[in-house]
C-alpha positions in Angstrom: -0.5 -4.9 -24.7 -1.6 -4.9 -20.6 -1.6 -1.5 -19.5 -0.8 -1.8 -15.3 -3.1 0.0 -13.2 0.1 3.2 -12.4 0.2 4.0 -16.2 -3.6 3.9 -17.0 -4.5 5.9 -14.3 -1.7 8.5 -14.4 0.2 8.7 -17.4 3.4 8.1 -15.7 6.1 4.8 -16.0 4.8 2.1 -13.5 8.4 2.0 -12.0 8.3 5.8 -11.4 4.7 5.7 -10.0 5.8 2.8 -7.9 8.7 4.6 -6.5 6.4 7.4 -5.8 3.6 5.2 -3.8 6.6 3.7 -1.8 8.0 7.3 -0.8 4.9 8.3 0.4 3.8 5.6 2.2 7.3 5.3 4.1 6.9 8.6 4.8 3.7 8.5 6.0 4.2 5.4 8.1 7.5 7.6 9.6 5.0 10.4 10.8 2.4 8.0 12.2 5.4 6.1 14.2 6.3 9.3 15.4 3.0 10.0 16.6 2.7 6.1 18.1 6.2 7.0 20.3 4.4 10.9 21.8 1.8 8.3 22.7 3.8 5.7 24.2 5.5 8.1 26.4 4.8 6.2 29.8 6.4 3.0 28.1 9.6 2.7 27.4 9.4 -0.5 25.4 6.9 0.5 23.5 8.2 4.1 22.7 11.6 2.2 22.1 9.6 0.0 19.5 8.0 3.1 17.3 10.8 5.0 17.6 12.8 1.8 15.7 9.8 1.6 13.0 9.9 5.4 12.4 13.9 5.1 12.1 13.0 2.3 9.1 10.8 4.6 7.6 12.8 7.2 6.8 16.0 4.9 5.6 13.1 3.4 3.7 12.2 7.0 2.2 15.6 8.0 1.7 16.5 4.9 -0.5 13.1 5.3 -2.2 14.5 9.2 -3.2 17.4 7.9 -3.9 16.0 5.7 -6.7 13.8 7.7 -7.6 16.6 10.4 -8.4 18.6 7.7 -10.8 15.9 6.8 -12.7 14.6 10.4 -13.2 18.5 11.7 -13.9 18.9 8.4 -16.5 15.7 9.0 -18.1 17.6 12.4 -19.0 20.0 10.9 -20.4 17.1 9.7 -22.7 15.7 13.1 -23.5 12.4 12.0 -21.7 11.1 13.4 -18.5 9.7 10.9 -16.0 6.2 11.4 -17.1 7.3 10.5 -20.7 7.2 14.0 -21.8 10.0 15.0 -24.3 12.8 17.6 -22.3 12.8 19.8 -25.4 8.5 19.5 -25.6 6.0 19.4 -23.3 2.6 17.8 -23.4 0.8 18.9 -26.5 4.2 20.9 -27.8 4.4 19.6 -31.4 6.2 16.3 -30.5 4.3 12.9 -29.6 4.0 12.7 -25.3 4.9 8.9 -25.2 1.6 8.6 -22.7 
């Protein structure tokens, strides 16, 4: 069995961890735009441009929450947490992790 680079490194599902890196480099890219259009204030074609890129940011962040929120909600459903812990256990609480 391959073990992906997200799991190894942090336990979690590589979906979950790559929702997670996606949110935070959307939001991330959404605050540097920002900064781009404070520093484009003297042109107005540039300043339109960030202000564009940090609009698609932060539709890109919200759909990444949103995703993020189904899959954590249907893992529920599943009696598993999102970082493969058990709802009724936590790590090292008598039941197996799943990590």
């Amino acid at each position: 069995m391959t073990i992906t680079q997200g799991a190894s490194q942090t336990g979690t599902r590589d979906e979950t961890y790559d929702l997670v890196s996606v949110l935070y480099h959307a939001l991330q890219g959404a605050e540097n735009c920002q900064t781009y259009s404070d520093d484009a204030s003297g042109d107005q074609e540039l300043r339109r441009f960030f202000e564009e890129a940090c609009d698609q940011q932060r539709k890109l962040a919200d759909r990444a929450k949103q995703l993020l929120k189904q899959r954590i909600a249907g893992e529920g459903a599943e009696s598993r947490s999102a970082f493969g812990f058990s709802q009724s256990q936590g790590p090292g609480g008598g039941e197996e992790s799943g990590i």
